[in-house]
N, C-alpha and C positions, 0 to 999 in steps of 0.2 A: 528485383529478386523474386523469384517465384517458388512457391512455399515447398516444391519436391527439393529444392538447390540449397535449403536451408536443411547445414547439417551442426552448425557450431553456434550456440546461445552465449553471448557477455552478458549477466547478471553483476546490474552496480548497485551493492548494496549487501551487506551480509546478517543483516540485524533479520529483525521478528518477518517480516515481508521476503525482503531480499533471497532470504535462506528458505522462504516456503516455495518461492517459483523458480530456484534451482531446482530445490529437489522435484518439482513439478515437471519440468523440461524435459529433464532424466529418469524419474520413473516412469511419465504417461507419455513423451514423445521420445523419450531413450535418443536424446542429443544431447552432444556433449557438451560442458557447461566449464566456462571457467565464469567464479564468483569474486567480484572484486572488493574491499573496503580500504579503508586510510589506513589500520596499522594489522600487522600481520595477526596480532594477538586478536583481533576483531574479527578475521577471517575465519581463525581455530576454532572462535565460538561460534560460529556461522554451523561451519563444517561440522563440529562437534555435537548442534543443536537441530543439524537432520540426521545426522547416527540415531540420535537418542527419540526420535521422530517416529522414526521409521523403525525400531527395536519397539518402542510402546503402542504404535499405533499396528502394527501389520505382525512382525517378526511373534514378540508374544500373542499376539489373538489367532494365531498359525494362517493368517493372510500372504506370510511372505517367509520364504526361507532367510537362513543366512546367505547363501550363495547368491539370492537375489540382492538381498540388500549388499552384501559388496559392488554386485555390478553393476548397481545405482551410484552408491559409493564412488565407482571406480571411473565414471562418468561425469565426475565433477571437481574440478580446482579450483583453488585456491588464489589468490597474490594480490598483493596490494599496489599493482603497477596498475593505471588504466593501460597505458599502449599494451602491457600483455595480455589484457582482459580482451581487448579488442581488436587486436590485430589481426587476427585469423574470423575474425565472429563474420556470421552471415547473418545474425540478427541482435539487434542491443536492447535491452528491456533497463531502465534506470528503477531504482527504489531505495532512496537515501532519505533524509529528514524532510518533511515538506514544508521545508522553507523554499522558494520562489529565487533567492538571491543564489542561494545553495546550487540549487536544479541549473537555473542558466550558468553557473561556471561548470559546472560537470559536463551539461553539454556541450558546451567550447570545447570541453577536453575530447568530450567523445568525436564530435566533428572533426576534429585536428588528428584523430588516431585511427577512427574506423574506415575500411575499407568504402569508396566511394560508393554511392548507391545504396549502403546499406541501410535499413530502417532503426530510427531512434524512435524508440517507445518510453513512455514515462506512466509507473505507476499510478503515481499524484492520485488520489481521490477529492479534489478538487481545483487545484492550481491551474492557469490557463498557458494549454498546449502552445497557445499561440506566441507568446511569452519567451517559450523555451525555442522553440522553432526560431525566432527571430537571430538567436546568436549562432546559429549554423549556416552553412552555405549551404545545405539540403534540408531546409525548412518542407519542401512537397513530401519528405522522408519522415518526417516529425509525426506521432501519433499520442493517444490517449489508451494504453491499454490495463483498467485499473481491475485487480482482480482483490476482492474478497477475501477478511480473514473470518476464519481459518481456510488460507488457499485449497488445500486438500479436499475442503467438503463444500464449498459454497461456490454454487454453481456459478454463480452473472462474474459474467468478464464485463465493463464499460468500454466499448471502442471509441475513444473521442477525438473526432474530425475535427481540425485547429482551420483556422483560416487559408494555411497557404497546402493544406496537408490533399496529397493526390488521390483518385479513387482508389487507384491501383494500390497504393499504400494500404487505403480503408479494407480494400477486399482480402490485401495478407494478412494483416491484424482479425481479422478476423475469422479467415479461411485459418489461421493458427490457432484461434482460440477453441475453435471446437474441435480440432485435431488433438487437444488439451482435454478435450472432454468438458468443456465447458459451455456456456449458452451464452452467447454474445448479443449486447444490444447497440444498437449504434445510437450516439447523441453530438449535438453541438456543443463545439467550444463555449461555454455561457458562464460564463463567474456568476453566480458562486457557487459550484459545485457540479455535478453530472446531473443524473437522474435519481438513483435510488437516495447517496446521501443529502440529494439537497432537500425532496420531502420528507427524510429523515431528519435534519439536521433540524425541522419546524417542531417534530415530536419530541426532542429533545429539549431544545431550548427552552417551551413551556414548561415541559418537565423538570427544569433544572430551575425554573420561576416559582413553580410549587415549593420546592424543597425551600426555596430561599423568602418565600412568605409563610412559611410553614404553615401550608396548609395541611401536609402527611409528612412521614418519614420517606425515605429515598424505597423501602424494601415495599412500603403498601404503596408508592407512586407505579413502581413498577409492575407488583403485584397485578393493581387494576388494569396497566397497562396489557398483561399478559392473557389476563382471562377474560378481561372483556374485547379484546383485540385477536382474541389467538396467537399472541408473537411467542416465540420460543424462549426471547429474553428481552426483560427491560430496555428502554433508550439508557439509563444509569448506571446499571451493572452491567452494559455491556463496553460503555465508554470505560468503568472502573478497569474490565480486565484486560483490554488492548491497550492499557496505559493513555486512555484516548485523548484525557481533558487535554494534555499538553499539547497533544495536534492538533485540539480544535482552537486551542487559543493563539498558536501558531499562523494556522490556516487563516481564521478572522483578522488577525492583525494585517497578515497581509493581504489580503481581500480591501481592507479600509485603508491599507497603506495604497495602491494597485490603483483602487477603482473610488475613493473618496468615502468617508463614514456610511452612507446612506446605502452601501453595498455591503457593510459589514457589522456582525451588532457581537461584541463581545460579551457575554454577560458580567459583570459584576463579581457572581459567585465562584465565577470558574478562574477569572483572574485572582479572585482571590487566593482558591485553591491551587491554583499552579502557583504561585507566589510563594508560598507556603509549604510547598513539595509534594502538596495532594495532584498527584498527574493518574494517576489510579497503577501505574508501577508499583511493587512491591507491596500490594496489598494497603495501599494508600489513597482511597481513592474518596468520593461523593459519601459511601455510605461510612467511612473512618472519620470523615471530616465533618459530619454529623456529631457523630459519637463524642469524637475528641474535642471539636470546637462551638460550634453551633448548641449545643446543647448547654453550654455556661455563659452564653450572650443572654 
């Protein structure tokens, strides 16, 4: 497939991801997008959650008409069928839970539905491509294209090359990511992680070692973090507001389930906290679990 031929994107996934690189497809490449999830009512709030996007972020800052945002809008469905997600697509981008068990039956599905030839792309921000490619009979189709939240502002796309994955593949994922307006890096398939999270994931997990030997609170780990780093946000309150503990404990489990303990180091405190509902969703997160628990040990 060559990237002028791609007119139709399947987006699997309608949650916080999913519903950023639809509307991503459709406002900055204006192709048409059908978005897929398990139950219809998970699609409405997909659909529902780039209206409200695209009204807060553009519409009021007078960035975007109404008339634009309809024909954004009008550029993207709905349905919880894969075969109708994929049947017509000239390109499939997956972004469901990053569980690993989860991803390879999805891509059975997509493999079994999508027009032959076509590229299966997998968000994953760590999971290995190679993994997922194995359950398709177009494993050389299979890619890593992991894009950054908040999708809309953060530039780095992850292009990641799986073992069986072709150049020609490499060069569409990529030749699409900056048509995207985005900056593309290319990396190997490597457990555990890509590029930018997996020396992030280092700055974290110390950080998450501090809070749990109290040596600071989670707001001055961060704090020092930010000003003596220059980052624009903490490794902790950044995991709090992408709901992230829950991924990375997900991620880690399978990483040590995949590749044997010595590939994967969960923390203690994070298990803790996912256990306990602190996933950083609903304002639940590291610096509540401080407050609420940690603070009467």
């Amino acid at each position: 497939m060559e990237l002028e031929k791609i007119k139709n994107v399947g987006v699997i996934g309608a949650g916080t991801m999913g519903s950023q690189i639809a509307e991503l497809f459709s406002r900055i490449g204006k192709y048409s997008v059908v978005m897929w999830d398990v139950k219809d009512e998970l699609v409405k709030e997909g659909l529902k959650s780039i209206e409200t996007r695209l009204n807060r972020f553009f519409v009021e800052k007078g960035r975007m008409t109404q008339d634009e945002l309809r024909e954004i809008m009008g550029r993207i469905v709905g349905t919880a069928s894969i075969p109708e997600t994929v049947k017509k697509a000239d390109y499939v981008i997956e972004a469901v839970v990053e569980s690993l068990d989860v991803k390879r039956d999805v891509f059975k599905k997509l493999d079994e539905n999508a027009p032959p030839g076509v590229v299966l792309a997998s968000n994953t921000s760590a999971l290995n491509i190679t993994e997922m490619a194995k359950v398709t009979q177009r494993p050389d189709r299979v890619a890593g294209m992991h894009f950054f939240n908040p999708v809309g502002v953060m530039r780095l796309v992850e292009v990641v090359r799986g073992t069986f994955t072709s150049q020609e593949t490499m060069d569409l994922v990529y030749a699409l990511s900056k048509k995207l307006g985005k900056e593309p890096v290319v990396c190997k398939d490597y457990s555990f992680g890509f590029l930018a999270n997996r020396a992030y994931r280092g700055m974290r997990y110390e950080a998450v070692q501090m809070v749990w030997e109290r040596v600071a609170t989670p707001e001055d780990i961060d704090k020092a973090l930010k000003l003596g780093y220059n980052l624009p946000v903490g490794p902790l309150e950044l995991a709090d507001a992408i709901g992230g503990w829950a991924i990375a404990a997900s991620a880690e489990e399978d990483a040590m389930r995949e590749l044997g303990p010595e590939k994967g180091k969960l923390h203690p405190l994070i298990r803790i906290m996912v256990r306990a509902g602190y996933t950083g969703r609903g304002g639940k997160g590291i610096y509540a679990f401080w407050n609420d628990v940690m603070s009467k040990w």
